[in-house]
C-alpha positions, 0 to 999 in steps of 0.5 A, spaced: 500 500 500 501 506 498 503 512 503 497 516 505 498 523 502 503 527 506 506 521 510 514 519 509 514 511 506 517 507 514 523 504 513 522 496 510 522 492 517 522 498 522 516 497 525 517 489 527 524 491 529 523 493 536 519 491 541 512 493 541 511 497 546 517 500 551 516 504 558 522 507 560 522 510 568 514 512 566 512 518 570 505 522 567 501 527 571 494 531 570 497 538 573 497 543 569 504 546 571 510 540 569 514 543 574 510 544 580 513 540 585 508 537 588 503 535 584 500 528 584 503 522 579 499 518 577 504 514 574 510 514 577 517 510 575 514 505 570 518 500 567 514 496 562 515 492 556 510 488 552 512 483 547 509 481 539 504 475 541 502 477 548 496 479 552 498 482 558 492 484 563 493 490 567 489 489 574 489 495 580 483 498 584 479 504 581 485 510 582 490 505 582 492 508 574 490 503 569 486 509 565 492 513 565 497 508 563 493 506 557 492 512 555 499 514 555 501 508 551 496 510 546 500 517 546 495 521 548 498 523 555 505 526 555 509 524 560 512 528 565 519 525 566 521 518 562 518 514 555 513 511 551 516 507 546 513 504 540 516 499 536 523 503 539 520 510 536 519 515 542 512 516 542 511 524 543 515 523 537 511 520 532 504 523 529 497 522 530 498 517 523 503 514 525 501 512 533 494 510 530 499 505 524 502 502 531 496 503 536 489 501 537 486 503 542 478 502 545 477 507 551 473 505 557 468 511 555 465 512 548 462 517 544 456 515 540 457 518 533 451 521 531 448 521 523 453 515 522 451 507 520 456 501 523 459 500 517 461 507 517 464 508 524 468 501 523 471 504 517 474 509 520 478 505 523 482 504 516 483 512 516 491 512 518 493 509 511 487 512 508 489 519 503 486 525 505 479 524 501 479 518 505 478 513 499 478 506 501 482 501 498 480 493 496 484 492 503 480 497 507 473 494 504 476 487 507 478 489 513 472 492 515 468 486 513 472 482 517 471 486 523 463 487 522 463 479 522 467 477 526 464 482 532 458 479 529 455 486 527 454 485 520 447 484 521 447 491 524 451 494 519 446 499 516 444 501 522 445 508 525 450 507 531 446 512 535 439 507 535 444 501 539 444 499 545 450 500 549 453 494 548 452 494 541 455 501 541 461 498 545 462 492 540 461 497 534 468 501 537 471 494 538 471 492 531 473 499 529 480 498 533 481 490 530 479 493 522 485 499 524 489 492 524 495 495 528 499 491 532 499 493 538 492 493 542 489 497 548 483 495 551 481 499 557 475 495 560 472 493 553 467 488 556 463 494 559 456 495 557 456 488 554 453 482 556 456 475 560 455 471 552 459 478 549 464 479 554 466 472 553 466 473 546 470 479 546 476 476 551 477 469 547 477 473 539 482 478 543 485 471 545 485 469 538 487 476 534 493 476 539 496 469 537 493 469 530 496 476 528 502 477 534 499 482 536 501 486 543 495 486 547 494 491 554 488 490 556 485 493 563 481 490 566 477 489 573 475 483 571 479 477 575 477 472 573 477 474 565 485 476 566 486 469 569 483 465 564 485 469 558 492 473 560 499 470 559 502 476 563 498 480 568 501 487 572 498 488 578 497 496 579 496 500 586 497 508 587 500 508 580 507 504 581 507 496 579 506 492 584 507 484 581 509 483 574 509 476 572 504 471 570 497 468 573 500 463 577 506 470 580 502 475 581 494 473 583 494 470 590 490 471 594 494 475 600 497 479 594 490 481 590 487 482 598 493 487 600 493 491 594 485 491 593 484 492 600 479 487 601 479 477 603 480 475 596 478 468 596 482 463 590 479 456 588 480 452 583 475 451 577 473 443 576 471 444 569 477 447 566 483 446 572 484 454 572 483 458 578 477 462 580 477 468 585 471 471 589 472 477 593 470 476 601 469 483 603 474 488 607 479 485 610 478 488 618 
């Protein structure tokens, strides 16, 4: 495919050269003043880095940063002190087409997006490699029907996006992001709003799409038990800084997940699938 209009060609093997995603001494705050003293972090001293063909859960308790970390790799967030890579590249670097070639990204809210169909709003997700009349290709047609079928959205394909529920809305954006086809994926709570049949639905295709395409996937997420049944590597968050970093087995005890969710976890073992199952018990006192 051609570079769209006023992009320089990436150099043959650039972008598979690196590792997808880098976080180097991570610090990112909301204060408006950058070098106010004592201003909060929300992330404070990451070190992260995130290989082709894994999917990686981020788990912590609401403030801990799981937000805030998505959206700085994404790089919609400028870090106060350290780096973002992407595929070795800085991501404060990189422009929005260029990020958007890397990086997909579906955000915990969405915006309904009047006065457009399904499809239409599938379709953008083609836009980085897309000219500046947006004139798709046979490859952005195919990408995009693959997305709608594998969503199972094609049935709703003409239909105006604001006439869905909320859950369809949240499986219109996750098709978006797999029709932009880029290699790396961030989900921040994607099952929100959908149903148990379409959460499950949801984490086994992203199972699929990541050892399928060699995708690198950071997925935050409340959920225990999908990070359990479907994570390869889960990275425990509380007050902005890594707590655990490791697989399933390493980071998800039961003492580990009580301490930094503040509450007994009690951890069992799924008879059907061998795996383990957590259920919170109440504060721990």
């Amino acid at each position: 495919m051609q570079p769209a209009c006023g992009d320089a060609p990436e150099p043959v093997g650039t972008i598979m050269a690196a590792p997808p995603v880098e976080l180097d001494d991570l610090w990112v705050s909301y204060g408006a003043d950058s070098r106010a003293r004592d201003r909060a972090f929300q992330l404070c001293g990451l070190a992260l880095r995130l290989e082709a063909g894994q999917l990686c859960a981020v788990l912590g308790p609401n403030g801990a940063g799981k937000t805030t970390l998505v959206r700085a790799v994404a790089g919609l967030l400028r870090p106060a002190r350290g780096r973002v890579r992407l595929f070795g590249a800085d991501a404060g670097k990189l422009g929005r087409r260029a990020v958007a070639r890397r990086v997909a990204v579906v955000p915990q809210r969405t915006e309904v997006a009047l006065g457009f169909t399904v499809r239409e709003v599938v379709a953008m997700g083609r836009a980085p490699y897309q000219g500046t009349m947006l004139r798709p290709s046979s490859e952005d047609e195919q990408a995009v029907e693959r997305a709608l079928r594998i969503c199972e959205l094609a049935d709703l394909a003409v239909r105006p996006v604001a006439e869905l529920s909320g859950g369809e809305q949240k499986r219109v954006h996750i098709a978006r992001a797999l029709a932009q086809q880029a290699p790396v994926l961030l989900l921040d709570e994607a099952a929100a709003h959908l149903d148990i049949r379409h959460s499950v639905a949801l984490y086994r295709l992203v199972r699929e799409e990541v050892s399928a395409r060699s995708l690198a996937c950071l997925a935050a997420t409340h959920d225990l038990n999908t990070a359990a049944r479907y994570a390869d590597r889960v990275v425990l968050l509380k007050a902005g800084r890594i707590v655990a970093d490791g697989t399933v087995e390493q980071v998800m005890t039961g003492a580990r997940l009580g301490e930094v969710f503040e509450t007994a976890i009690h951890v069992g073992c799924d008879a059907a699938s061998g795996g383990a199952y957590f259920v919170a018990q109440g504060p721990e006192g």
